[in-house]
N, C-alpha and C positions, 0 to 999 in steps of 0.2 A: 176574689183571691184571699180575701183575708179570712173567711170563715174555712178554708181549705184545707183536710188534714192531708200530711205528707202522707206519699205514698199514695193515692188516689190519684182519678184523672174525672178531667170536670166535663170533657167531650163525650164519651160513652160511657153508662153508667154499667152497659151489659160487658162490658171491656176487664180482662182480668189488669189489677193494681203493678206498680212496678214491681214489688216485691213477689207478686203471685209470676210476675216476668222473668225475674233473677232466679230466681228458683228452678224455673221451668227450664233455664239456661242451663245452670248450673247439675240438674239432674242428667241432662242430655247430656253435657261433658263428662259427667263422670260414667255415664252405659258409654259413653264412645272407648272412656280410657280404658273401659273393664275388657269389652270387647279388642278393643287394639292390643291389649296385653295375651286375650286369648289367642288374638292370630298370630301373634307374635311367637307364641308357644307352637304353633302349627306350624312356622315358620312362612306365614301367609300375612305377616306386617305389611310389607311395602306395597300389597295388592289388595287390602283392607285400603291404606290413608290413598290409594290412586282412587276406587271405586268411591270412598270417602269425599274426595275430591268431585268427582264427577256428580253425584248426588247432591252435594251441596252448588255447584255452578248450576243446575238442574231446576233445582226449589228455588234459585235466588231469581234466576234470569228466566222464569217462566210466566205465567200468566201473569198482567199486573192488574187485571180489571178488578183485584179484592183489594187491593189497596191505595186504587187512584179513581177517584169520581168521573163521572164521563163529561164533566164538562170541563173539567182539568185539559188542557191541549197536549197533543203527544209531542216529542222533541222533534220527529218525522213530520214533516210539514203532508207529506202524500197521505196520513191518516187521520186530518183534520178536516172538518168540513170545510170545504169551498177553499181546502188544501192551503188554509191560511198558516204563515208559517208565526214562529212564538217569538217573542221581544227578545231581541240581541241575534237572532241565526244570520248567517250570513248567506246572500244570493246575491244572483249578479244585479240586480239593479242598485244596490245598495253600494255595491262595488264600485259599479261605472260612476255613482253617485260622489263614490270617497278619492276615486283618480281624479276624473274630469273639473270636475266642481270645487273639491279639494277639503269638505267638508263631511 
């Protein structure tokens, strides 16, 4: 960490920087605003930021195998091997465990 310059990341060196991040952000915010101003001008605003909406739930809540390794457990116990479930989930045996037992 100490030889570390800001702005850098020390896990992937093929990985763009925060700054080449911010940027990439921040360009995409501004084509949304230019665009959202032109549909606005077509009077096609509020059907631009719904489509807007749905594209963006789309990209966020879709594949995740590019950004979680496969030996990472899924929150889904049924798509784990030997459908082991993750530290903290609740089932019923833990349940009857937390009535009965009282612990």
């Amino acid at each position: 960490m100490a030889g570390r310059r800001l702005g850098t990341r020390e896990d992937d060196s093929s990985s763009p920087s925060w700054t080449e991040d911010r940027l990439r952000v921040t360009l995409k915010v501004l084509l949304w605003l230019c665009l959202f101003g032109l549909f606005v001008e077509f009077e096609f605003g509020f059907v631009f930021v719904l489509l807007s909406g749905f594209w963006l739930m789309f990209t966020n809540l879709s594949d995740d195998s590019k950004t979680r390794s496969k030996s990472t457990p899924s929150a889904y116990s049924v798509f784990n091997k030997d459908q082991k479930a993750i530290d903290g989930s609740l089932d019923g045996k833990s349940l009857e465990q937390q009535f009965v037992r009282g612990f």
